[in-house]
N, C-alpha and C positions, 0 to 999 in steps of 0.2 A: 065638834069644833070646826070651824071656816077657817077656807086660806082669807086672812089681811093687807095682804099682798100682792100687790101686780105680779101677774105670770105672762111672758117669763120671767125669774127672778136672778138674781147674777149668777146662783150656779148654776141655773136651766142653762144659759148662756156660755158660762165658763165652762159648763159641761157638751158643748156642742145640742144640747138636746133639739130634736126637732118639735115643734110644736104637737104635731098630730101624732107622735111617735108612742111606743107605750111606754118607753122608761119615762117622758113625761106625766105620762096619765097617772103610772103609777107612782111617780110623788106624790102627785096630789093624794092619796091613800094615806099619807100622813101628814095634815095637817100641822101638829104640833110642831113638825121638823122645819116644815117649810117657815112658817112663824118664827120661829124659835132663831134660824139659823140668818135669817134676814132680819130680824129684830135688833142681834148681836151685830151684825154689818153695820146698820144704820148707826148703834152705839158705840161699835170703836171709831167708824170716822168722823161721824157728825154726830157726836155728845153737845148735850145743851149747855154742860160746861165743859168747853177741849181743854180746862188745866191749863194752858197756854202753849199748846200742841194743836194748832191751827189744823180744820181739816185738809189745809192742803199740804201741810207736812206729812199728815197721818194719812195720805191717799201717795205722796212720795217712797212713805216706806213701806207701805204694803203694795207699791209697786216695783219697788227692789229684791222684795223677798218674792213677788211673783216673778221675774226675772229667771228664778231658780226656778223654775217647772217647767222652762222652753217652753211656753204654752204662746201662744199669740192672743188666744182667746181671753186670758186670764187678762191681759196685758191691756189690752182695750175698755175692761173696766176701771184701769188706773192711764189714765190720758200722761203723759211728759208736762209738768206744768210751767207755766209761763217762767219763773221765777228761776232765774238760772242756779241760785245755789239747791232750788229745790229739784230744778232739772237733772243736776249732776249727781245729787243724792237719789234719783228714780230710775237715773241709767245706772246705776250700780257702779260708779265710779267713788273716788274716796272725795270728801266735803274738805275745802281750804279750813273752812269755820272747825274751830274745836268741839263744839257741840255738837254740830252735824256729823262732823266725823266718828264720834262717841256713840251715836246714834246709829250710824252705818256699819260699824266693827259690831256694835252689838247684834242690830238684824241681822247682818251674814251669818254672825257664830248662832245665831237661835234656827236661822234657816237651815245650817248646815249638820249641826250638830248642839241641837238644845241640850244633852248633857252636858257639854263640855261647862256650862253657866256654872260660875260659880257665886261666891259672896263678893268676891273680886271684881268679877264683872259688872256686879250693880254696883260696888264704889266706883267705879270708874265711872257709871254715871252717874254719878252723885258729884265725884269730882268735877267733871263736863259742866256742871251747874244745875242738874234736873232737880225736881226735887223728888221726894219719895211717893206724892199721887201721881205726879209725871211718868216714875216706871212704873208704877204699879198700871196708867193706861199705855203703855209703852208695851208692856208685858203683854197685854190683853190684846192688843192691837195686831201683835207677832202671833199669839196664838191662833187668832182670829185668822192671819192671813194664810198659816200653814197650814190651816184646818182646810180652807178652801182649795188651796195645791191640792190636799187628799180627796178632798169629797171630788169634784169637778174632771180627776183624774178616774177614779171609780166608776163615775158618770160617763165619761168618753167612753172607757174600756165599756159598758153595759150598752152603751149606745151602738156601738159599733159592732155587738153579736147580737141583738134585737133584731 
């Protein structure tokens, strides 16, 4: 199998990796992962149908849930976007909009503590007005983004006794 993908890839990045370093090289030793993990990126933000979850919404909350990893590096792959209400949902602050706010209660609780989810927590957004493929990529999007706090963390820690 070939990487399909420009390297560096965001978690080379998120991960501090240096180019010429070997924790780099040796990603490359798995292709599938590198594919696989940047395939998933490209489809929670930019789906050829966003459901009506505009990718700069879904680039707002996967920059609020990176927030929680005090990473800078994470941080730089989600820019503050133009859109103030989308700004204020990216700085981890709470949205005026009832929706955004429905949306930001939930990332915190999935960042912070994804047990706590309950059945409650998706009526809520369901109340909010989403509909049910909206959390289900909503869902996706969060996982997506918590997966990369771990990996990108893993990757620093390796990079830095390399």
């Amino acid at each position: 199998m070939t990487i399909h993908h420009a390297r560096p890839d965001a978690l080379d990045r998120a991960g501090g990796l240096a180019e010429d370093g070997e924790v780099y090289k040796l990603r490359a030793l798995r292709p599938e992962f590198l594919n696989g993990a940047e395939d998933c990126r490209v489809a929670v933000l930019t789906p050829h149908n966003d459901l009506g979850l505009s990718p700069a919404l879904r680039a707002a909350i996967a920059r609020r849930v990176a927030l929680t990893a005090d990473d800078e590096r994470l941080l730089t792959e989600y820019p503050v976007p133009e859109d103030e209400a989308l700004a204020t949902l990216s700085r981890g602050e709470m949205p005026e909009d009832d929706r955004l706010a429905a949306i930001a209660a939930h990332a915190d609780m999935i960042a912070a503590n994804p047990g706590a989810s309950t059945r409650e927590s998706l009526d809520a957004l369901l109340a909010a007005g989403l509909s049910v493929p909206q959390v289900i990529a909503l869902s996706e999007l969060l996982a997506f983004a918590c997966f990369q706090i771990r990996v990108a963390h893993g990757l620093s820690l390796l990079e830095e006794g390399a």
